[in-house]
C-alpha positions as CSV (number, residue, x, y, z in Angstrom):
1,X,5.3,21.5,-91.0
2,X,4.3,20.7,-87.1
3,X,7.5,20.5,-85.8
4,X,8.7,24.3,-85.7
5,X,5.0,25.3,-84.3
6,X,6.0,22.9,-81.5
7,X,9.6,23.9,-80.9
8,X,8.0,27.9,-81.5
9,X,5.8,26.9,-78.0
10,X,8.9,25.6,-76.0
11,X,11.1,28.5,-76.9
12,X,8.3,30.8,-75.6
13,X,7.8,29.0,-72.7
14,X,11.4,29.0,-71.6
15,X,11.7,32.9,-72.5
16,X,8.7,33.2,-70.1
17,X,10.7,31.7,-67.6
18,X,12.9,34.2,-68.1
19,X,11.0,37.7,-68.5
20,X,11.0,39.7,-65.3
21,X,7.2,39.5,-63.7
22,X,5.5,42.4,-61.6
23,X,5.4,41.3,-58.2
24,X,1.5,41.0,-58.4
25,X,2.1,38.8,-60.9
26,X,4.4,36.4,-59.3
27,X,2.0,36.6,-56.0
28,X,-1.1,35.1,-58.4
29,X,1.6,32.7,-59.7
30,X,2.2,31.5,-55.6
31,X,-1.2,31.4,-55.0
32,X,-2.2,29.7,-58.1
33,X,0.2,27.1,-57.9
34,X,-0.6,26.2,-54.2
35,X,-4.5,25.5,-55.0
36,X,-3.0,22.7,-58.0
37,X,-2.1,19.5,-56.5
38,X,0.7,18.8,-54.3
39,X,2.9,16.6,-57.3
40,X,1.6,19.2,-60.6
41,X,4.3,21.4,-61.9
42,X,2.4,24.2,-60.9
43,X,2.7,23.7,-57.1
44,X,6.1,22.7,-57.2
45,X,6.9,26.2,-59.2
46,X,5.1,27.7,-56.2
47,X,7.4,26.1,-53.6
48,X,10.1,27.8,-55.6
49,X,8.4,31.1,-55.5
50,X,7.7,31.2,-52.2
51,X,11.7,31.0,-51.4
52,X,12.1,33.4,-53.4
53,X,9.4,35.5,-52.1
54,X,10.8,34.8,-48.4
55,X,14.6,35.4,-49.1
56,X,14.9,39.6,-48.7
57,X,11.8,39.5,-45.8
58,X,14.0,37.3,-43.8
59,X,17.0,39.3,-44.5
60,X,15.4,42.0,-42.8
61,X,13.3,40.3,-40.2
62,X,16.5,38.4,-38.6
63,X,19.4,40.6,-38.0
64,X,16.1,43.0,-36.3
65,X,14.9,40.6,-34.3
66,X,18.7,39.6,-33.4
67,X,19.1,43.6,-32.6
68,X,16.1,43.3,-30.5
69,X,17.0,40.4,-27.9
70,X,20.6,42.4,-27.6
71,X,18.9,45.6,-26.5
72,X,16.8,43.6,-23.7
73,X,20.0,41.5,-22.3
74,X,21.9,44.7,-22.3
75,X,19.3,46.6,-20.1
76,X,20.1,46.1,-16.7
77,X,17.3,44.5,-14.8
78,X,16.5,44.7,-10.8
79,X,18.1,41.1,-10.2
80,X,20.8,42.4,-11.1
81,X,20.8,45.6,-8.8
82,X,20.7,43.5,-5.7
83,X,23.4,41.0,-6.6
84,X,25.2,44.2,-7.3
85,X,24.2,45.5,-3.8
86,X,25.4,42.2,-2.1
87,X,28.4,42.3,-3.4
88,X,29.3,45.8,-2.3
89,X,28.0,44.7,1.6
90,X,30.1,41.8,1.5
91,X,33.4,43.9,0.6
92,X,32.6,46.2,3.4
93,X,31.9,43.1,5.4
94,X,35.4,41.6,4.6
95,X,37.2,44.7,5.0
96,X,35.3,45.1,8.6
97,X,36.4,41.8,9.9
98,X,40.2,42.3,8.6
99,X,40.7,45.0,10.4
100,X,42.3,44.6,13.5
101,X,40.8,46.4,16.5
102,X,42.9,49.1,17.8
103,X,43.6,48.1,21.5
104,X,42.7,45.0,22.8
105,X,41.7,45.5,26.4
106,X,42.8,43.1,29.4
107,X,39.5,41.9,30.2
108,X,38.0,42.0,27.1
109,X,34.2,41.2,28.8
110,X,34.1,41.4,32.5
111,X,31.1,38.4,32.5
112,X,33.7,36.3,30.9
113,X,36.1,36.6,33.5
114,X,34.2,35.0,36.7
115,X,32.0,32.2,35.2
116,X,30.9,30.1,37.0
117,X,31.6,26.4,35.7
118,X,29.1,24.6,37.8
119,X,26.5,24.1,35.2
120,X,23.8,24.2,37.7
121,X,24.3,27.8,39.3
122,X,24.5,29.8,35.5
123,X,21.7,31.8,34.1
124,X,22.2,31.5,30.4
125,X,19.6,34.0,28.7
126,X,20.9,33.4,25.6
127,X,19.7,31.2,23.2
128,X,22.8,28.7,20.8
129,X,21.3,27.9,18.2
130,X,21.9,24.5,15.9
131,X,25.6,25.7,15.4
132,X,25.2,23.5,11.9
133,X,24.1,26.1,10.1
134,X,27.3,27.4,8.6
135,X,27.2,30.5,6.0
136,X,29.8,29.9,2.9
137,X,31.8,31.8,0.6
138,X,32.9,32.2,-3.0
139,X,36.5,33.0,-3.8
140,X,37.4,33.7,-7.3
141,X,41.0,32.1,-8.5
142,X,44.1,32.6,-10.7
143,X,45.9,29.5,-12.7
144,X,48.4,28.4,-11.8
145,X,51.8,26.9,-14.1
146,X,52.5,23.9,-12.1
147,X,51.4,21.0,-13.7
148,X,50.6,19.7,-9.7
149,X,48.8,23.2,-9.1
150,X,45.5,23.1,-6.8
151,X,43.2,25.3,-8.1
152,X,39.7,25.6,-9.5
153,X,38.9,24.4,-12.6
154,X,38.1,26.9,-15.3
155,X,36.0,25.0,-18.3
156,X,32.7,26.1,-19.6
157,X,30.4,24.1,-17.1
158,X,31.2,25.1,-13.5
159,X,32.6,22.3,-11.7
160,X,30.6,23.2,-8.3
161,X,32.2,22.0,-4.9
162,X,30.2,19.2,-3.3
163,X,30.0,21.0,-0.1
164,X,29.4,24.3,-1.6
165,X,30.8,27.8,-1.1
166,X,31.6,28.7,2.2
167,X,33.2,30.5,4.7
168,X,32.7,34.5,3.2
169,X,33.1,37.6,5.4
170,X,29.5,38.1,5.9
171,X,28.7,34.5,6.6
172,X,31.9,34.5,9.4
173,X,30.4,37.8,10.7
174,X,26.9,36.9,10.9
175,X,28.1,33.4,12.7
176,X,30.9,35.5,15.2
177,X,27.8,37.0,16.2
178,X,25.6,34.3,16.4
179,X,27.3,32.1,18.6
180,X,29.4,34.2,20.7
181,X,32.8,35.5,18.6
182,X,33.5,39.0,18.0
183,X,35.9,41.4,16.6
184,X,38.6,40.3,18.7
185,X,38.7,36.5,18.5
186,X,38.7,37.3,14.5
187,X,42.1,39.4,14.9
188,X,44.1,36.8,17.0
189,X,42.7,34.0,14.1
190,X,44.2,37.1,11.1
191,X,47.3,37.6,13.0
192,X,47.9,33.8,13.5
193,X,47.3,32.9,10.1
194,X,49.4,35.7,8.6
195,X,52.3,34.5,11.2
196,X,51.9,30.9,9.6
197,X,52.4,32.6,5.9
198,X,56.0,33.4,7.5
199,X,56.6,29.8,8.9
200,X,56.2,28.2,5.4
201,X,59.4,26.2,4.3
202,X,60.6,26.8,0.6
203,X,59.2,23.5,-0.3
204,X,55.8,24.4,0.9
205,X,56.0,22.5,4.1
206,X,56.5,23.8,8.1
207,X,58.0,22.3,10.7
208,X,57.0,20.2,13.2
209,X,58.4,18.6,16.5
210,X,61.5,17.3,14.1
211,X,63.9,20.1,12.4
212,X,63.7,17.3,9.4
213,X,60.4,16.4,8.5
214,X,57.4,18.8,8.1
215,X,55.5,16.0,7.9
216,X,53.9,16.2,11.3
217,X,52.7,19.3,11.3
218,X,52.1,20.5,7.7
219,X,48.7,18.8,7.2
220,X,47.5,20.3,10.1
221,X,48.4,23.8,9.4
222,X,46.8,23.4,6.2
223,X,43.4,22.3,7.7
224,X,43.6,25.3,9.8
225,X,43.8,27.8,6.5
226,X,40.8,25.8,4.9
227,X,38.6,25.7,8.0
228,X,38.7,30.0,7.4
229,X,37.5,28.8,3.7
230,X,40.7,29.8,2.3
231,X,40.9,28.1,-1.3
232,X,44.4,27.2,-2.7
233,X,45.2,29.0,-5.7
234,X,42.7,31.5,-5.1
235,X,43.4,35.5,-5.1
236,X,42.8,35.8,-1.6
237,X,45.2,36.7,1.2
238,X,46.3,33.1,1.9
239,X,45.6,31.0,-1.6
240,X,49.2,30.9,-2.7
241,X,50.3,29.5,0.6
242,X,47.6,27.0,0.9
243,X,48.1,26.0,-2.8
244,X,52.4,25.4,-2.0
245,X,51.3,23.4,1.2
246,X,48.9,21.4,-0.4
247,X,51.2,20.8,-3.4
248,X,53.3,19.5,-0.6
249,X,51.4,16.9,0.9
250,X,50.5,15.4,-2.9
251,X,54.1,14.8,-3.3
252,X,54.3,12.9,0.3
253,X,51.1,10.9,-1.1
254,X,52.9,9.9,-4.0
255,X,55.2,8.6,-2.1
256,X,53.3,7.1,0.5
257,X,54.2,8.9,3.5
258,X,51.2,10.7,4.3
259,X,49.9,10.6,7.7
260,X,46.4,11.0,8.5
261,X,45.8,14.8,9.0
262,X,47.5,15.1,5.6
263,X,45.2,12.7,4.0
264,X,42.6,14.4,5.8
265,X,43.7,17.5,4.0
266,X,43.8,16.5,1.0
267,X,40.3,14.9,1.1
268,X,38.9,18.4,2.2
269,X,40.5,20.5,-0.8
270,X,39.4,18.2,-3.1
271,X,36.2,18.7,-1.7
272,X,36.3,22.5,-2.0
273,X,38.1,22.3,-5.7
274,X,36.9,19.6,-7.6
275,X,40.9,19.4,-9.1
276,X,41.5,16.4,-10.5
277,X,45.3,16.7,-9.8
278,X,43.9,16.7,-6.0
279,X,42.0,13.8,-6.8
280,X,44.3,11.2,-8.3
281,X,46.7,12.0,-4.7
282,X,44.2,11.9,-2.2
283,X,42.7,8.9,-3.7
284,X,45.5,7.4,-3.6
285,X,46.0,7.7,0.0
286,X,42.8,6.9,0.4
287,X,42.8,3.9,-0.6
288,X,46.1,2.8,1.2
289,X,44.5,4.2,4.8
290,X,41.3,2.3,4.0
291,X,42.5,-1.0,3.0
292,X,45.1,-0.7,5.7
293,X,42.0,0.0,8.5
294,X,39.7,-2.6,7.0
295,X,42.2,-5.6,7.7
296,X,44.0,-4.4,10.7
297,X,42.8,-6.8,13.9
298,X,42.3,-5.1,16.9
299,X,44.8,-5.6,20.3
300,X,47.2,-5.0,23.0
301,X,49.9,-5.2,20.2
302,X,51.5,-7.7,21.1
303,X,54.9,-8.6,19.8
304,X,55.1,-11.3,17.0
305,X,51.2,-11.0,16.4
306,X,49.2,-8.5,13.7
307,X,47.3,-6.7,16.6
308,X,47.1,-3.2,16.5
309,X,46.1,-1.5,19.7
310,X,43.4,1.7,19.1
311,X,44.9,4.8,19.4
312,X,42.2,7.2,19.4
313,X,44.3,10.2,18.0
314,X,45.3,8.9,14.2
315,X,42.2,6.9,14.3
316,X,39.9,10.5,14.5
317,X,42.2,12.0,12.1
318,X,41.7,8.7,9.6
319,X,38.0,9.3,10.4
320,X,37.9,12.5,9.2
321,X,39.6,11.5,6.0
322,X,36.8,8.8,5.1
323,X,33.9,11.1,6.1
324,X,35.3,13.6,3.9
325,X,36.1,11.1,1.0
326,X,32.6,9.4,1.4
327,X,31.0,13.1,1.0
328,X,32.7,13.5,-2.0
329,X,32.1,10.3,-3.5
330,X,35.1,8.3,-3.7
331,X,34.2,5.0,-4.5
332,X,36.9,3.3,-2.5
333,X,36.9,-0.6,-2.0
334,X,37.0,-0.9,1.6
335,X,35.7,2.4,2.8
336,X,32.6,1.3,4.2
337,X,34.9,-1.8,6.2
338,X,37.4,1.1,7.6
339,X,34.7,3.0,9.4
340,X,33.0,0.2,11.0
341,X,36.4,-1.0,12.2
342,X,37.1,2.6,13.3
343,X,33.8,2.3,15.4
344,X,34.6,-0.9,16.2
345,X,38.1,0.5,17.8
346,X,36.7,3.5,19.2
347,X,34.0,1.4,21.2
348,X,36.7,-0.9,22.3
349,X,38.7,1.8,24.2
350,X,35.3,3.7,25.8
351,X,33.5,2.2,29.0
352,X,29.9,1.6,27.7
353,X,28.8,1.7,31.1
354,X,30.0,4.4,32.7
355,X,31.0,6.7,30.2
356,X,35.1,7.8,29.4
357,X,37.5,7.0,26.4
358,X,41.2,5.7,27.1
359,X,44.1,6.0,24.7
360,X,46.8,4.3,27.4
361,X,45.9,1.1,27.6
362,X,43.7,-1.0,25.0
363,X,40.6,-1.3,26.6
364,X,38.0,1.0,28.4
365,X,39.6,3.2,30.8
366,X,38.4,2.2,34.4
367,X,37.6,4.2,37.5
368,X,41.5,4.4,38.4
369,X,42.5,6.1,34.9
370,X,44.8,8.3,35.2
371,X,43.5,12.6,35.6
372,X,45.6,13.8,33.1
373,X,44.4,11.5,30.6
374,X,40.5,12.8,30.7
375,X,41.8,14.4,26.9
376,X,41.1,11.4,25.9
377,X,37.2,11.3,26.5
378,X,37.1,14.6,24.2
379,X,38.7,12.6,21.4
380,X,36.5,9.8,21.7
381,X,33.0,11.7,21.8
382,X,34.1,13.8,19.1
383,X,35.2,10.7,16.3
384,X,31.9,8.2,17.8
385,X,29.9,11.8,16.4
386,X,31.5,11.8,13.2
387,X,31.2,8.2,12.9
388,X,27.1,9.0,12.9
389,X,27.0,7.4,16.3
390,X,25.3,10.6,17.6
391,X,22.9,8.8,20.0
392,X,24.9,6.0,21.3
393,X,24.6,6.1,25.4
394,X,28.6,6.5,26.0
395,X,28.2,10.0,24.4
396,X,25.8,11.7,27.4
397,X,27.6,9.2,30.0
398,X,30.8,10.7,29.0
399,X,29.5,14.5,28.5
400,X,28.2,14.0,32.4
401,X,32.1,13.0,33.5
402,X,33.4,16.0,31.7
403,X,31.2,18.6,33.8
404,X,32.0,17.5,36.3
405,X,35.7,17.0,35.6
406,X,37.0,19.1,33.2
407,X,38.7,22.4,33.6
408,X,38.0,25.9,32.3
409,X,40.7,26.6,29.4
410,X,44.2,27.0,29.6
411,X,47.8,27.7,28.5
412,X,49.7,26.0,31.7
413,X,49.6,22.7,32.6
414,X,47.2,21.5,35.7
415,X,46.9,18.5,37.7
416,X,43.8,17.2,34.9
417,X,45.2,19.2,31.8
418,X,49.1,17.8,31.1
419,X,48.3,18.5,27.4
420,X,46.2,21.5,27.6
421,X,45.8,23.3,24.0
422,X,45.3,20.0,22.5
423,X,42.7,18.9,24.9
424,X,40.8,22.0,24.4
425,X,41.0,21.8,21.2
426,X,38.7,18.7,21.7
427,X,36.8,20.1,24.4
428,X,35.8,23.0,22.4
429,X,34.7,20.9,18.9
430,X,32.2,18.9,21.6
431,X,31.1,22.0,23.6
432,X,30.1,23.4,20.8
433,X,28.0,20.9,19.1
434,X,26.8,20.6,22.0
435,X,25.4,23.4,22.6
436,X,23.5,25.6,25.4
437,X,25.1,25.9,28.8
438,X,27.9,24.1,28.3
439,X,29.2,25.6,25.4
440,X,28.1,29.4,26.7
441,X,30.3,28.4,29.4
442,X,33.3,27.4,27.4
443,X,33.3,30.1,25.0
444,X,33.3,32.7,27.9
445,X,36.8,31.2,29.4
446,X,38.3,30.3,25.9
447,X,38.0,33.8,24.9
448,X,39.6,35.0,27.7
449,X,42.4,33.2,28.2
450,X,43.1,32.7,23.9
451,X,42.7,36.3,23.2
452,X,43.9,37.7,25.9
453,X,47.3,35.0,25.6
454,X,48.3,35.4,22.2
455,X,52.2,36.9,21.5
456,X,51.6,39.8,18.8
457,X,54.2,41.3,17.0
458,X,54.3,44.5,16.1
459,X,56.4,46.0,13.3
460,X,56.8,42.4,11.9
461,X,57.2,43.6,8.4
462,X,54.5,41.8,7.3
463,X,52.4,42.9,4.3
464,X,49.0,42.0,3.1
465,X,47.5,41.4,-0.8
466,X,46.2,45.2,-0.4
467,X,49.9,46.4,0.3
468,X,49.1,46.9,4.2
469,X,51.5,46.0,7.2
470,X,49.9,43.8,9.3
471,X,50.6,42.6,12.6
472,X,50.9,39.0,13.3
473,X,50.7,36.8,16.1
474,X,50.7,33.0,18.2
475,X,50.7,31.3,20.8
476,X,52.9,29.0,23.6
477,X,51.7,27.1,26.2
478,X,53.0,24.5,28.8
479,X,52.5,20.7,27.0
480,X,53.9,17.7,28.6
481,X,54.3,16.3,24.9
482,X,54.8,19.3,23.2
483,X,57.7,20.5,25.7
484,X,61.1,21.4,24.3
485,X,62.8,18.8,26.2
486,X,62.7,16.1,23.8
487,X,61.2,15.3,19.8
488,X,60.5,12.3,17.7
489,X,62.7,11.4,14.3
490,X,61.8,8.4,12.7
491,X,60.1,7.2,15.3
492,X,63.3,7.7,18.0
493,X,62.4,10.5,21.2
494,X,65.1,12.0,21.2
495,X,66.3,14.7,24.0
496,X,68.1,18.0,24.4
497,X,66.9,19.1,21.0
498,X,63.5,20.7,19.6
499,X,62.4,22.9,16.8
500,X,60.7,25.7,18.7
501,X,58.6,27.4,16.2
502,X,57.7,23.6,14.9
503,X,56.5,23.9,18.7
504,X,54.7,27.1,17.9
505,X,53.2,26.0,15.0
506,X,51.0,23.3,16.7
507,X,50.4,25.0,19.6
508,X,49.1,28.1,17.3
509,X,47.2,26.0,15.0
510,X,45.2,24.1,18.1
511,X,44.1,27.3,18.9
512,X,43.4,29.7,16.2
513,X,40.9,26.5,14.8
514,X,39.3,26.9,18.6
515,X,38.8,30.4,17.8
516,X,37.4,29.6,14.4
517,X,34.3,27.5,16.1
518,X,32.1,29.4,15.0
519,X,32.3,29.2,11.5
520,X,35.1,27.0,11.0
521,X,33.3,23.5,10.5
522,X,34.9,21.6,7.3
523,X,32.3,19.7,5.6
524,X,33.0,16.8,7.9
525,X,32.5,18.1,10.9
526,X,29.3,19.4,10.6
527,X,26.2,17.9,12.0
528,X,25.0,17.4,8.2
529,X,27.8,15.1,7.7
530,X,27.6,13.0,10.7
531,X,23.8,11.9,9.7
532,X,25.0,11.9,6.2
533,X,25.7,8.2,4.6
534,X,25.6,6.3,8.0
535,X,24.3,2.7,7.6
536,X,24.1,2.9,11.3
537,X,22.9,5.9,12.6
538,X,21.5,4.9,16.0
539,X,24.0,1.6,17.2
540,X,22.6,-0.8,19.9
541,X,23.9,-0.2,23.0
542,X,26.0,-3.1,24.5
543,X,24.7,-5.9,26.6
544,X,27.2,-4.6,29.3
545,X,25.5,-0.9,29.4
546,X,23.1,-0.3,32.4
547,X,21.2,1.9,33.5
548,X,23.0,4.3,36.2
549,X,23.3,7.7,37.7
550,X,26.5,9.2,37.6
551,X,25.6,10.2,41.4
552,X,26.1,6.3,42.1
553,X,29.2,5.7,41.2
């Protein structure tokens, strides 16, 4: 007779289960069944009754709170009014500098046209600052089909340039105005680069002293868009016809026939981009130039032996490439090896003693060496500063010979200057790193004679990203090696035959990067990167320097 009673008592406990409780009710049940102990039935039934409890308050709670942190991100904040504000001064900015002054006058400043080069008898009240510090820009980009294309690299974590952003229309006009450019020097360096978009061959190359190979000249021109912080790929003005030049030169690379301003390139954009297509090329080239440097033996070349005698031209160039490679963190075999025998080379051809570089003859260049050839000095001082040989005694020893030797710029040839745009082009890297007198002095003359020298054309047909016809513009000059009597193929001078505009092209690129001093530096050729990395900052001078005054000699 027990039985049903006891099956009566668990059929009204599960109908219990079941009977819909007040919500008073099922609150005592919670907090009831929390005070029991944590492994009774009770508590665990009051686990289950909190959930339950919890479920329609968190409905409610969560899509509010959700509502809530929408509403704040959406309300526009005062950060956010000045970037606004920045932007909108740096369009003006850009639109300022693009626009090309209406007349330029003959003497575009009349205390630029009689200076006095004697460094002693000037009166510089202005103050050049460290000319290191370089403003830099942001340029947004397209993609691009080509499986080769250089552009940025759109993924959800920014791939940040190691050098940074720079290069933007306020950063170029603050630094114009810092360190003595202006409107004017900015309009010959539009109109040159605009009459270099019209020079581009259809496989992204331009001529050089050969009607055959662009190979001389295209890695060059190139430099000379990204030293005004033109981005291939980007939507600016000038990114398609970096991007089809630079696509260029990684073919050539491929194929091993890249020479060193090409490398040099390539090293630089891959620097700005962070492209891996860029990457795998200049690497590549790279390593050839580096292993090639690190095991070449120095000498007069001699026939039937492995010497190799200095040239100081490639050499700066190949200097330039490794700098920039080493900024970016290429972890190349023998880099390290190439630039000490790159130092090695350069302080083979200069005269630790008294001062000069020489690219005729391997060796130092004596007291006899030829006028003409002082160039040689500015290519020297400029590659021992990227080198991070900033203090070494030849530098001042040879900055004292060039006051007193070297001439004011110019487009004809003189009894010092045989090759005088590419000389100057030297002259005015070291000037301006230099700084103070010297450099006030130079700038004076350069604008002068480069502004005042440049070929416009008017009419040309050219037209802007903004639809606008633009004039466009460069430069010739008198060059004992860059004459149009004669032109190297495959390594043959041959005569009677020249590509003129390949002619025009060099002579247009030397100069609109002299006109870009001011804010042109590639990451290389700052100050930042010469201290940057070097294992030898401060290099013993030679037991064969001295002492001496450049009055004695």
């Amino acid at each position: 007779m027990k039985e049903p009673i006891v099956e009566d008592e668990n059929i009204k406990k599960i109908e219990e289960m079941f009977e819909t409780r007040s919500i008073w009710d099922r609150i005592h049940a919670l907090m009831t069944g929390l005070a029991k102990p944590r492994g009774s039935r009770e508590y665990k039934e009051a686990l289950i009754e909190l959930q339950r409890l919890m479920a329609p308050v968190a409905a409610i709670l969560i899509p509010a709170i959700a509502i809530a942190v929408l509403i704040v991100c959406a309300t526009p904040s005062s950060g956010k009014k000045e970037l606004l504000n920045v932007q909108i001064s740096q369009a003006e900015d850009e639109k300022d500098l693009d626009e090309t002054p209406e007349e330029i006058p003959q003497e575009i400043d009349q205390t630029t046209t009689d200076v006095d080069v004697s460094m002693d008898s000037v009166d510089v009240a202005v103050n050049v600052a460290n000319p290191a510090e370089m403003a830099t820009p942001t340029t947004q980009t397209t993609p691009i089909t080509s499986v080769d294309a250089v552009m940025d690299i759109k993924a959800p974590v920014m791939m940040r340039s190691v050098f940074g952003a720079r290069g933007s229309a306020a950063g170029r006009k603050a630094s114009l105005a810092k360190y003595g450019g202006d409107a004017f020097t900015e309009a010959c360096v539009m109109r040159a680069l605009r009459w270099l978009v019209t020079q581009q061959q259809q496989d992204g190359s331009w001529k050089g002293y050969s009607p055959a190979d662009g190979l001389e000249s295209t890695g060059f021109v190139v430099l000379t868009f990204l030293s005004h912080g033109e981005k291939p790929g980007s939507q600016s003005e000038f990114g398609k016809t970096v991007q089809r030049g630079l696509e260029y030169l990684m073919k050539k690379a491929r194929a091993g026939r890249l020479d060193a301003a090409g490398v040099h390139a390539l090293a630089e954009a891959y620097g700005m981009t962070r492209n891996p297509n860029v990457r795998s090329d200049v690497e590549l080239a790279l390593t050839r130039m580096a292993d090639h440097r690190a095991e070449c033996v120095w000498g007069p070349g001699r026939e039937g032996t492995k010497e190799e005698r200095p040239r100081l031209l490639p050499m700066t160039f190949e200097t330039m490439a490794l700098r920039s490679a080493k900024l970016s963190h290429f972890k190349l075999k023998n880099m390290d090896r190439a630039l000490m025998k790159l130092k090695e080379g350069f302080l083979i051809q200069g005269n630790a003693r008294l001062g000069g570089f020489s690219n005729d003859n391997y060796g130092p260049p004596n007291v006899n060496y030829r006028r003409t050839g002082i160039w040689h000095s500015m290519v020297g001082v400029v590659a021992m500063q990227y080198l991070g040989a900033i203090n070494h005694p030849i530098i001042e020893k040879t900055l004292k010979i060039l006051d007193d030797d070297w001439e004011p710029p110019t487009l004809g040839c003189t009894d010092i200057a045989c090759c005088p745009v590419r000389g100057n082009y030297w002259a005015t890297m070291v000037f301006f790193n230099n700084g103070g007198k010297r450099w006030l002095i130079w700038n004076a003359n350069m604008k002068r004679v480069y502004v005042g020298g440049q070929q416009i054309i008017k009419n040309s047909g050219y037209v802007d990203q903004k639809g606008k016809e633009c004039d466009i513009g460069y430069w010739v000059c008198e060059d004992m090696h860059m004459s149009p009597r004669s032109f190297v193929e495959n390594g043959v001078r041959r005569y009677g035959v020249c590509e003129p505009n390949g002619l025009k092209v060099f002579t247009t690129c030397y100069i609109t990067q002299q006109l870009m001093v001011y804010y042109r530096y590639l990451p290389t050729s700052s100050k930042e990167a010469w201290n940057a990395q070097v294992e030898d900052e401060a290099p013993k001078a030679s037991a064969d320097d001295v002492k001496i005054s450049i009055d004695d000699l």
